[in-house]
C-alpha positions in Angstrom: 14.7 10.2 -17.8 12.8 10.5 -14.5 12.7 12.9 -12.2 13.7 12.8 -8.2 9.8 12.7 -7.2 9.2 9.3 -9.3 12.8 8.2 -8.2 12.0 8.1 -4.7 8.4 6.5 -5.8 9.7 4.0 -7.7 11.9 3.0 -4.9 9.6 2.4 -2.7 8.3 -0.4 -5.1 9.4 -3.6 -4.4 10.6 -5.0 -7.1 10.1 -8.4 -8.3 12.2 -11.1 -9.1 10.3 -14.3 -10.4 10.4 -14.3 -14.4 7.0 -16.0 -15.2 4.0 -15.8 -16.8 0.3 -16.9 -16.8 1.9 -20.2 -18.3 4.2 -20.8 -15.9 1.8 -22.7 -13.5 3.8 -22.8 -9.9 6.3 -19.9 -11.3 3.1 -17.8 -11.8 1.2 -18.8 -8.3 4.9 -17.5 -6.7 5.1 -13.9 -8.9 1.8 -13.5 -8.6 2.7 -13.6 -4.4 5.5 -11.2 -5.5 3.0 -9.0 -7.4 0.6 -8.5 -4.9 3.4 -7.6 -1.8 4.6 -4.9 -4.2 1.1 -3.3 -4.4 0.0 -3.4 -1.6 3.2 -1.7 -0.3 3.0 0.9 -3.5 -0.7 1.5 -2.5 0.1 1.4 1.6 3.1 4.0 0.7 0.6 6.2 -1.6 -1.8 6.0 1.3 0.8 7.1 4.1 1.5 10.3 1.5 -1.7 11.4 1.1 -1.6 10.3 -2.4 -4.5 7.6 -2.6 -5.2 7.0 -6.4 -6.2 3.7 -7.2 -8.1 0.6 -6.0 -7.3 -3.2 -8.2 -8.8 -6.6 -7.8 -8.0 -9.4 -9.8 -9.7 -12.2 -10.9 -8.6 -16.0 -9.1 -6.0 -16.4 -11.8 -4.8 -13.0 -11.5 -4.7 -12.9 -15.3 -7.7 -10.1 -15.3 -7.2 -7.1 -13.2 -9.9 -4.1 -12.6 -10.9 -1.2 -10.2 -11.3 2.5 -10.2 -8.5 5.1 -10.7 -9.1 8.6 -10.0 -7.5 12.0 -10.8 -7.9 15.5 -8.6 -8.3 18.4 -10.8 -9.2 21.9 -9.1 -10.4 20.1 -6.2 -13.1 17.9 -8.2 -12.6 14.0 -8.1 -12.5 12.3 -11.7 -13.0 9.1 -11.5 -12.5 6.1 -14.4 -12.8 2.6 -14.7 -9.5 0.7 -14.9 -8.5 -2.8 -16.5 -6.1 -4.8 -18.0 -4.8 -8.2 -18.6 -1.8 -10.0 -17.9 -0.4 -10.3 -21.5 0.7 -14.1 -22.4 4.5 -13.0 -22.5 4.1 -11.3 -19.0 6.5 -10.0 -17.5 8.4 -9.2 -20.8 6.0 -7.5 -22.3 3.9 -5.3 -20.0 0.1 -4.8 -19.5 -1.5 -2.4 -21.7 -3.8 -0.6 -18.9 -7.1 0.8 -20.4 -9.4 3.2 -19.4 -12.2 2.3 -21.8 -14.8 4.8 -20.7 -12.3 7.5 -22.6 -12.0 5.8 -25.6 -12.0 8.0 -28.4 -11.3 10.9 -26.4 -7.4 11.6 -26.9 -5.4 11.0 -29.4 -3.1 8.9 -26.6 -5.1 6.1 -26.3 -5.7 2.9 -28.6 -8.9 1.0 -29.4 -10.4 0.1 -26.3 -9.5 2.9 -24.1 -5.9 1.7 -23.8 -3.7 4.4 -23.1 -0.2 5.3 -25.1 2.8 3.8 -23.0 5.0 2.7 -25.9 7.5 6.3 -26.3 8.4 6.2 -22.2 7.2 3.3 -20.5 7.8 0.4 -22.8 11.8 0.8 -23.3 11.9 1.5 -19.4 9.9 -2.1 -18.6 12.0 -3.5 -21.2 15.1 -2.7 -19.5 13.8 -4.0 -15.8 12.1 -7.6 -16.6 11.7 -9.3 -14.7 12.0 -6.2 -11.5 9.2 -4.2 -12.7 5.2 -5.7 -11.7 1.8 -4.0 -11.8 2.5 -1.7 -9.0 5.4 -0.4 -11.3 3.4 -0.2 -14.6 0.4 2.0 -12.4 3.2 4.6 -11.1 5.1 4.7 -14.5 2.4 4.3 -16.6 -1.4 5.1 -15.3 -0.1 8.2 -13.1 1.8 10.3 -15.1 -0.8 9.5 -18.2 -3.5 10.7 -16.1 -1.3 13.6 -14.7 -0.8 14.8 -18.7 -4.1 13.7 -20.2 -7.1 14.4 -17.4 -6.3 18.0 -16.9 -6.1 18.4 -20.8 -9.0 16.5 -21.3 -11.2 18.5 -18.7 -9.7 22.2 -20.3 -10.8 21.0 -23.8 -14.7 20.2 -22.4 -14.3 16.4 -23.4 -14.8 15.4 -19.5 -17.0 16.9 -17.2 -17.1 16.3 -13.4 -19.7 13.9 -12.3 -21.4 15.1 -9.3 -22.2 11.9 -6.9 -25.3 11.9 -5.6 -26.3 10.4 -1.8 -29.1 7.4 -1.8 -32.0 8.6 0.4 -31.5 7.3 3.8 
């Protein structure tokens, strides 16, 4: 189901092992320790491959999580909003990750600007709870969504490149 290119990226994921939720109290404050070592060593092995393509923050709880996510296409930076939350039922059911300035804009997407996981991704978390954490849902799920969908996006004229523009020193 995956090729040799995500095979070696998802294993150099960590993988989790605490099964706990939001609910869980001390169960949570210990896989939320676990979430964060495996994405920061997902983001630190992106980094060391030239293949930078995300930034998350989280709120205190770690329930809420946002940032920017960004796609190269023909040498122009696309950049999006990212967020999601930790569903109750976390880490058997997996965060739907939205990108809600593209709401509306492909049919692969629900309200909100969450994108379409549930063909490919869900059955694959399914089978790895409680292994799989955020890091895991961004390289199986955000990536190859924005791999497919930006470049289709950008050919069909529904996204255009957003020029940054330099403050005046």
């Amino acid at each position: 189901m995956v090729d040799e290119g995500t095979r070696k990226t998802l294993s150099s994921i960590p993988l989790l092992q605490t099964k706990a939720g939001p609910r869980d109290k001390e169960l949570w404050v210990q896989r939320l320790k676990e979430e964060y070592t495996s994405l920061i060593k997902y983001v630190s092995n992106n980094k060391g491959s030239d293949n930078d393509w995300f930034r998350l923050e989280s709120n205190k709880e770690g329930t809420k999580w946002f940032g920017k996510c960004w796609y190269i296409h023909e040498l122009l930076k696309y950049e999006f909003d990212v967020e999601f939350e930790i569903p109750i039922t976390y880490p058997s059911t997996a965060p739907e990750i939205a990108l809600p300035e593209l709401d509306g804009k492909t049919a692969k997407m629900y309200r909100g600007g969450k994108i379409c996981l549930s063909d490919h991704f869900k059955p694959l978390w399914a089978r790895n709870v409680p292994k799989f954490g955020i890091g895991h849902a961004m390289a199986l799920g955000l990536g190859p969504w924005l791999a497919v969908e930006i470049p289709d996006l950008i050919s069909k004229g529904v996204i255009h490149y957003k020029e940054k523009t330099v403050p005046d020193a």
